[in-house]
C-alpha positions as CSV (number, residue, x, y, z in Angstrom):
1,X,-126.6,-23.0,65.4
2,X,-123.6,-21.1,64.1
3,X,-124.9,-17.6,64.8
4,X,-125.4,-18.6,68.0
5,X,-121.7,-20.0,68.8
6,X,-120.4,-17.2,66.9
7,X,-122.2,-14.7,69.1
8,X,-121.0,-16.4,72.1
9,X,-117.0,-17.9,71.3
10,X,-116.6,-14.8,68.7
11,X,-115.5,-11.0,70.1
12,X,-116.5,-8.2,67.5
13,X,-117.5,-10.8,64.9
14,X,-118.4,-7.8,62.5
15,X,-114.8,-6.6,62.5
16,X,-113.8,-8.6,59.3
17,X,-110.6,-6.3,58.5
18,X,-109.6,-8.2,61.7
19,X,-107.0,-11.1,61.1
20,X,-108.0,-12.2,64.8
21,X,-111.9,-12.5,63.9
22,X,-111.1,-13.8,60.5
23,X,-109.6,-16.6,62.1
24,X,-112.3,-17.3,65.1
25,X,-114.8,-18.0,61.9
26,X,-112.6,-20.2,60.7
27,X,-111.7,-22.4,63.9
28,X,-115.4,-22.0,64.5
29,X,-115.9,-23.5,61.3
30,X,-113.8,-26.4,61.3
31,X,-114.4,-27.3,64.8
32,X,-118.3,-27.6,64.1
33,X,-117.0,-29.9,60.9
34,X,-115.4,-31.9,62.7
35,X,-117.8,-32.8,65.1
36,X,-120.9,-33.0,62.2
37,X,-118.7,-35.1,59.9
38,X,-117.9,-37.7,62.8
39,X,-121.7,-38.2,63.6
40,X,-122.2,-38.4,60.0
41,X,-119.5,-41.2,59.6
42,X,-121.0,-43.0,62.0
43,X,-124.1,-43.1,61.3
44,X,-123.6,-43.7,57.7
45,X,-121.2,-46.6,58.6
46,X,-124.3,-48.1,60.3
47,X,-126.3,-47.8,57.6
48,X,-124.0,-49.0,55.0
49,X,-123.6,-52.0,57.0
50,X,-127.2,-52.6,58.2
51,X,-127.8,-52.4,54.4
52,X,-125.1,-54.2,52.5
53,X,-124.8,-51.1,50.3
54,X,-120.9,-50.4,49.1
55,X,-122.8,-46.8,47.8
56,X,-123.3,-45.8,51.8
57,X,-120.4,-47.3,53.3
58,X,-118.5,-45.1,50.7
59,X,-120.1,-42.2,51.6
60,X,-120.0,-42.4,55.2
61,X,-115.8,-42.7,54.3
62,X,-116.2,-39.1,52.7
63,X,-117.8,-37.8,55.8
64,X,-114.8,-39.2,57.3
65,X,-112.3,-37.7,55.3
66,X,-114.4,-34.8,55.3
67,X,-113.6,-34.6,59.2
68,X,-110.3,-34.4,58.5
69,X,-110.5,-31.9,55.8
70,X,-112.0,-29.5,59.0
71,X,-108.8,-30.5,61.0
72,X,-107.0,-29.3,57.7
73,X,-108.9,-26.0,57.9
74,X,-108.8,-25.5,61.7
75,X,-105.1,-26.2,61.7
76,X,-104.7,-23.4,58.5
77,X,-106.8,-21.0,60.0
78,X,-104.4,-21.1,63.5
79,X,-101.6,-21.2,61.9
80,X,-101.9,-18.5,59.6
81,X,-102.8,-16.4,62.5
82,X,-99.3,-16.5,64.0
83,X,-97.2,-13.2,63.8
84,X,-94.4,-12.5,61.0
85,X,-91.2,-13.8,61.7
86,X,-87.6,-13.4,60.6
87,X,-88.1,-17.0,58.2
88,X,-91.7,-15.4,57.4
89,X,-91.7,-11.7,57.4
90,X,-94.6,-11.4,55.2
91,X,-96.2,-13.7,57.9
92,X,-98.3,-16.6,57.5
93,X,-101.4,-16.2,56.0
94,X,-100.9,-18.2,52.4
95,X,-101.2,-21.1,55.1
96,X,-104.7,-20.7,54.8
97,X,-104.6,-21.7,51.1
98,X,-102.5,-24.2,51.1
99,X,-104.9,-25.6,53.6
100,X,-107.7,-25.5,51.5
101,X,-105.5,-27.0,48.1
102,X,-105.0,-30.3,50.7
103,X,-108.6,-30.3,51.5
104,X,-109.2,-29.6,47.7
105,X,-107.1,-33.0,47.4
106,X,-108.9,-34.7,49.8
107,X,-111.7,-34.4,48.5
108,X,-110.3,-35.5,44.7
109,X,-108.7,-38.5,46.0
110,X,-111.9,-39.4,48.0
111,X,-114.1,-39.3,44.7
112,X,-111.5,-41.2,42.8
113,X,-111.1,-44.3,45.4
114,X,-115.4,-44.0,45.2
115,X,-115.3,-44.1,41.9
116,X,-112.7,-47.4,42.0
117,X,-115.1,-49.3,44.5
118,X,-117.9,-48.7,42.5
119,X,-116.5,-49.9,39.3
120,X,-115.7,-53.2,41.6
121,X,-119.3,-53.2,42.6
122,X,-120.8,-52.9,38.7
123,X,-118.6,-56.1,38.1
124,X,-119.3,-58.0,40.9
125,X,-122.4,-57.5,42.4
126,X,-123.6,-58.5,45.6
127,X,-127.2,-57.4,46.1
128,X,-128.0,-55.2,49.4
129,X,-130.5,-54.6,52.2
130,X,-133.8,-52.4,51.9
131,X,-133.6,-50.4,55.4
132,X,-136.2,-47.8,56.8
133,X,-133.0,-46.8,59.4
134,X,-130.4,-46.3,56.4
135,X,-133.2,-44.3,55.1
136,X,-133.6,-41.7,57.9
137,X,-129.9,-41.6,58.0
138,X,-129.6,-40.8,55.0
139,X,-132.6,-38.0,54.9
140,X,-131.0,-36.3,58.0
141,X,-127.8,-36.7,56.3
142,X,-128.9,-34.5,53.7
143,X,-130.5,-32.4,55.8
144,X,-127.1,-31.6,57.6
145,X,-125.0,-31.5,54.5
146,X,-127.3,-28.4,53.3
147,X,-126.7,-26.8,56.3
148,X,-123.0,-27.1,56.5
149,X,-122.9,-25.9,53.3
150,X,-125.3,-23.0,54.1
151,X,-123.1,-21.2,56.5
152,X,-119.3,-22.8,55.2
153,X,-120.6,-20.9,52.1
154,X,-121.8,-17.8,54.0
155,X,-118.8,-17.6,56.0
156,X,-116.3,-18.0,53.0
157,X,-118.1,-15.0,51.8
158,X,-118.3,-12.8,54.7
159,X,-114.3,-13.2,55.4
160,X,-113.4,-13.6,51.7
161,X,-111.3,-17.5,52.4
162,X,-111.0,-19.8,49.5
163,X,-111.0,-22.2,52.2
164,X,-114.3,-22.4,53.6
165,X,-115.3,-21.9,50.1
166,X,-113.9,-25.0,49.3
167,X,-115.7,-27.1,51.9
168,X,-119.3,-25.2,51.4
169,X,-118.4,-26.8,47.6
170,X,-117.2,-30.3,49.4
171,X,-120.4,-29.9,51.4
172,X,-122.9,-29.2,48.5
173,X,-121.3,-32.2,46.6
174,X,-121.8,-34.4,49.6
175,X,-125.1,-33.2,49.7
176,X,-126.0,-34.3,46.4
177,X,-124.3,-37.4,46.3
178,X,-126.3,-38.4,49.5
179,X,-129.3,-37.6,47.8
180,X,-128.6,-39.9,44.7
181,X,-127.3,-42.6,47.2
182,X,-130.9,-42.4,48.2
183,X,-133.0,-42.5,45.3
184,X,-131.2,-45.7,44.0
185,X,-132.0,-47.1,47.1
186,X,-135.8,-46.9,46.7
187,X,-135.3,-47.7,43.2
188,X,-133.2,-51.2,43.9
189,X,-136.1,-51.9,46.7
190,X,-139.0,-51.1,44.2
191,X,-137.6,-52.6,41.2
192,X,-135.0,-55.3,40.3
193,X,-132.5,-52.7,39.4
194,X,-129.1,-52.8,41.5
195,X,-128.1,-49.6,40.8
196,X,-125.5,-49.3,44.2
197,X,-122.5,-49.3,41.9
198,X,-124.0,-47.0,38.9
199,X,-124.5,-45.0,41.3
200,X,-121.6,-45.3,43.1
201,X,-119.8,-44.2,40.0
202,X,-122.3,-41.3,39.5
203,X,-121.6,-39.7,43.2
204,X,-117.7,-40.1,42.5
205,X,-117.3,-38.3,39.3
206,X,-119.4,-35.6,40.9
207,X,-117.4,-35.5,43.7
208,X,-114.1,-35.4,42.1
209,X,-115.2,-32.9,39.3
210,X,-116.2,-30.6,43.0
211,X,-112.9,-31.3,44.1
212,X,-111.1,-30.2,40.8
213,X,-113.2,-26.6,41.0
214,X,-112.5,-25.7,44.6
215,X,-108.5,-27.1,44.0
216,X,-108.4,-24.1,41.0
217,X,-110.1,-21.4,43.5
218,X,-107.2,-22.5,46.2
219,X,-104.5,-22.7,43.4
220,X,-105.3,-19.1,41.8
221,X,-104.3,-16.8,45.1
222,X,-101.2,-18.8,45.4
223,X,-100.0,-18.3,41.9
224,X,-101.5,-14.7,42.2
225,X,-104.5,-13.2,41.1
226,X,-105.5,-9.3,40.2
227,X,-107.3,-7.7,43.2
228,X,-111.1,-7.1,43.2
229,X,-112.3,-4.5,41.4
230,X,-113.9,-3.2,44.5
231,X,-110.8,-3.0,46.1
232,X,-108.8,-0.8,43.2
233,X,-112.1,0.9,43.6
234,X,-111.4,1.8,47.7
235,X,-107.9,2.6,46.5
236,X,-108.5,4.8,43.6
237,X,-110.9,6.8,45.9
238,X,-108.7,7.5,49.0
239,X,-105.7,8.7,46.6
240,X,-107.2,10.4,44.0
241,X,-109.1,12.4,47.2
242,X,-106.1,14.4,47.4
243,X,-106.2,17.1,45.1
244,X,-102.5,17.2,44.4
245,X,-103.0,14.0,42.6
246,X,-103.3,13.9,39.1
247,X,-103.8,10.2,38.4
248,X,-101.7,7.0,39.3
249,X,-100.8,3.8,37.4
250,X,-98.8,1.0,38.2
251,X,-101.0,-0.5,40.7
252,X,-99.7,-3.6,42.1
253,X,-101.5,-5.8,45.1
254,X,-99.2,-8.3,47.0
255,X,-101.6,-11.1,49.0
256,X,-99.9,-12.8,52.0
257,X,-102.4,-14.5,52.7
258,X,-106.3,-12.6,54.1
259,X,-104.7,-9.6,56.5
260,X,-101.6,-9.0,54.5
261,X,-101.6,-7.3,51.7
262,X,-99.2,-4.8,50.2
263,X,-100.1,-2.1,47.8
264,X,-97.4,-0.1,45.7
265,X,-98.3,2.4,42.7
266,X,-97.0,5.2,41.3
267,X,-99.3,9.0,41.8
268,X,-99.2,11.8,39.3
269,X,-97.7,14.8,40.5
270,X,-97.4,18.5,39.6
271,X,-93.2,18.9,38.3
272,X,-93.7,22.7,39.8
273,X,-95.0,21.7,43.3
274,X,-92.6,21.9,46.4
275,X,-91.1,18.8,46.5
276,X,-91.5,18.3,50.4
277,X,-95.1,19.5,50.5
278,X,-95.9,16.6,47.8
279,X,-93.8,14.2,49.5
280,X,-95.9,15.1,52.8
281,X,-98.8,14.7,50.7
282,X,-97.4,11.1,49.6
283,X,-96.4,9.9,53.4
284,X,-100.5,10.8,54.4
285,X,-101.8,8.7,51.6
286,X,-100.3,6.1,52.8
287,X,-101.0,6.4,56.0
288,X,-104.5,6.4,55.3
289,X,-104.5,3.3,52.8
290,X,-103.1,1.7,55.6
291,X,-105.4,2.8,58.1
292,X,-108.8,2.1,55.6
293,X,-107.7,-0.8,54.2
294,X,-105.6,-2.8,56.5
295,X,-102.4,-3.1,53.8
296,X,-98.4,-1.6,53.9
297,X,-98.7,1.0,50.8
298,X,-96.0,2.5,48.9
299,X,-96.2,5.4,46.4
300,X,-93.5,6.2,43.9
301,X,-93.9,10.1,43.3
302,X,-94.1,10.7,39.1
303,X,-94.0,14.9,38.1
304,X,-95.6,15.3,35.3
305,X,-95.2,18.8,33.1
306,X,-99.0,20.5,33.9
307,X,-98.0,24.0,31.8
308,X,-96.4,22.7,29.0
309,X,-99.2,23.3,26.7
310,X,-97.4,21.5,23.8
311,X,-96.4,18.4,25.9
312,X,-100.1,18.1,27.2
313,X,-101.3,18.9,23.9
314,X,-99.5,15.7,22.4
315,X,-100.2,13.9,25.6
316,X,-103.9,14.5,24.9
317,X,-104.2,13.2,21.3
318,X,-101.5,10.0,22.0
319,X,-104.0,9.1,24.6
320,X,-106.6,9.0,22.0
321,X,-104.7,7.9,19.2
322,X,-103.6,4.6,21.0
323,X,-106.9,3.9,21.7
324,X,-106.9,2.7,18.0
325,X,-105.2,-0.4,19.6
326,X,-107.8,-1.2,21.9
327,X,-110.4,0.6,23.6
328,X,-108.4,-0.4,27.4
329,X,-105.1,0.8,26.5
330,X,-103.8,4.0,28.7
331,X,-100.9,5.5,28.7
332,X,-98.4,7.1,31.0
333,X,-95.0,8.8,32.3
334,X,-95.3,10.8,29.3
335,X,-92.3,13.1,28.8
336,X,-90.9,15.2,25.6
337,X,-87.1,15.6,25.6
338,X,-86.5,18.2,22.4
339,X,-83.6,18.6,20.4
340,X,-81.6,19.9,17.5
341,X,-83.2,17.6,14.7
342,X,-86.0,15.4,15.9
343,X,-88.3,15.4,19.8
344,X,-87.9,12.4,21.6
345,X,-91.3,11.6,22.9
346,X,-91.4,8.9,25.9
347,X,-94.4,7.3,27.6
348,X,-95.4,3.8,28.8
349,X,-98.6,2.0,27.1
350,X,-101.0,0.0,29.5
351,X,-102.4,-3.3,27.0
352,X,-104.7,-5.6,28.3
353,X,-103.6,-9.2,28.3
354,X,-106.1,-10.2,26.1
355,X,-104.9,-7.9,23.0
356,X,-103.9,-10.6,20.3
357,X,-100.7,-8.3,19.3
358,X,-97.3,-8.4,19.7
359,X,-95.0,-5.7,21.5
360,X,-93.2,-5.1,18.0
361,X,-96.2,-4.5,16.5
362,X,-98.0,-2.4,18.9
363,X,-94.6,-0.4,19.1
364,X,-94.4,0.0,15.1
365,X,-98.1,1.1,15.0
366,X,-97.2,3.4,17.6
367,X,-94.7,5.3,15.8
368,X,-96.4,5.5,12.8
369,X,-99.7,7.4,14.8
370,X,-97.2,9.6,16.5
371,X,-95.3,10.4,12.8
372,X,-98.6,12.0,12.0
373,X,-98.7,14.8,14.6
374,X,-95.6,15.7,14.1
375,X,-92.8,14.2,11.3
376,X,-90.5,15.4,13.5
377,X,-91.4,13.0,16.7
378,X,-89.8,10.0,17.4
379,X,-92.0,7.3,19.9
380,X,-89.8,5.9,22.7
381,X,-92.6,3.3,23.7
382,X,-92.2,1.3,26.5
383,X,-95.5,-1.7,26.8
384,X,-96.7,-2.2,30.5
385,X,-99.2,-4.7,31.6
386,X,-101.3,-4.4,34.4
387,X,-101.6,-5.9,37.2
388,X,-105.6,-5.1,38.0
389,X,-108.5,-6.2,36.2
């Protein structure tokens, strides 16, 4: 059903660099939610009621705030399509995120006021209703959940949104909790179990742990998170194409929001080039970021000494002498200032996060490696952490 509306309500739905497509799958999305999660409601409410069960009647209230998790979505997805502004100038795509922490909410607070009605249920029982219509309600209930979650999942992966990967996870866990809410009804009909508020209690805590997990995938782009690696990949290929670049370090991705992103890093350049042939250079590799990857780049220009065989000499065996530290750790802006008594040499170290060390000491062990080439060096360290995976 959703290839076919796409095809017909979606223009060049394979363009996914395209902010306007992005957000067509996304209204698409939570438009069909809506809709699905109303019949669901009501016939749920129905069957909850036919059937006495507090389980169903429960559930059917999850497909109901699950309707208006869509609205959540459909709303984000709009409104992080409207144009920068002079409040917004990075524009307004982080709205999609914050849509999908309130559905992420939604969905906690639904589990936790399950879980509550449940717990009332276990205490005071009140027996419920065998019914071959709650049944079938509940069957095709299942059946629809899957399939919500089939292409909310898809889509989420297709246009890379923490939102629709957040309902494809609401949509799972209301799948699942459906299905329990259906065993222990043949069970309480084929044995003298109750089991409506076990398993009452069983749905919610799987319902609010699903909530929990897609809050932390909404929360991590807001805080900010390193870019893929197949995206430093795409990078590191269109600038290192350019054969006037020697390398470049100090990546950095800012994320507006999906369709905004800026990149800025700084590209190793030959000291003896002509300045304005390399700044030319620099102005068409950004262009081209730009133009390949749908982000504002800017590109600091480092000169770097390429026939100075001493200074690349040293360069060479720091490189591999910090490796010592850690197997990860790069350096660069390497320079050698000489004079009278000792040779300043400068550089900036790259350390992974995860390198159980402390600046002083890295810097200490630093100066000790670099004493051995030469008595006369002095290390002028300064400890960088990146920003990529």
């Amino acid at each position: 059903m959703f290839g076919i509306l796409s095809k017909i309500f979606i223009k060049n739905r394979d363009d996914l660099e395209n902010p306007a497509v992005r957000r067509a799958y996304g209204v698409l999305s939570g438009a069909l939610g809506i809709v699905l999660n109303i019949l669901l409601f009501a016939g749920k409410l129905t069957a909850g009621l036919i059937s006495g069960s507090v389980a169903i009647v429960a559930d059917a209230l999850n497909n109901l705030s699950d309707a208006g998790s869509s609205v959540v979505t459909l709303t984000g997805f709009r409104l992080a399509g409207q144009k920068p502004d002079k409040g917004h100038p990075f524009g307004h795509g982080r709205i999609e995120y914050v849509s999908g922490l309130i559905v992420s909410m939604l969905i906690i607070l639904m589990g936790f006021e399950l879980g509550k009605s449940s717990v009332e249920k276990i205490i005071s029982p009140s027996g419920t209703e065998f019914s071959v219509v709650a049944v079938i309600i509940l069957a095709a209930s299942v059946l629809v959940k899957l399939y919500m979650c089939f292409y909310n999942g898809r889509v989420g992966k297709k246009i890379g949104s923490p939102a629709m990967k957040a309902t494809a996870a609401d949509s799972l866990g209301d799948c699942v909790a459906t299905t329990v809410v259906l065993i222990c009804t043949f069970i309480t009909k084929f044995t003298s179990l109750d089991l409506d508020g076990i398993c009452g209690v069983a749905v919610a805590m799987f319902i609010f742990v699903s909530g929990i997990r897609a809050a932390k995938e909404t929360i991590d782009p807001l805080l900010g998170v390193p870019p893929t690696e197949e995206f430093v990949n795409k990078i590191s290929k269109t600038v290192m194409a350019h054969k006037g670049v020697l390398g470049f370090h100090d990546l950095i991705v800012h994320d507006y929001g999906p369709g905004r992103r800026m990149i800025s890093l700084h590209a190793e350049v030959p000291a003896d080039e002509d300045l304005l042939q390399t700044h030319d250079m620099i102005d068409n590799i950004e262009r081209e970021l730009a133009e390949k990857l749908g982000c504002d780049a800017v590109i600091h220009m480092d000169p770097i000494e390429t026939d100075d065989k001493i200074t690349m000499e040293a360069r060479s065996k720091i490189a591999e002498l910090v490796k010592i530290i850690d197997e990860r750790v790069t350096i660069h802006d390497f320079r050698m200032v000489t004079g009278p008594t000792h040779t300043n040499v400068i550089f900036d170290i790259v350390v992974p996060y995860d390198v159980n060390r402390t600046e002083a000491e890295i810097r200490r062990d630093i100066e000790r490696m670099v004493k051995t080439l030469d008595s006369n060096y002095y290390a002028i360290v300064h400890v960088d952490k990146s920003f990529v995976k």
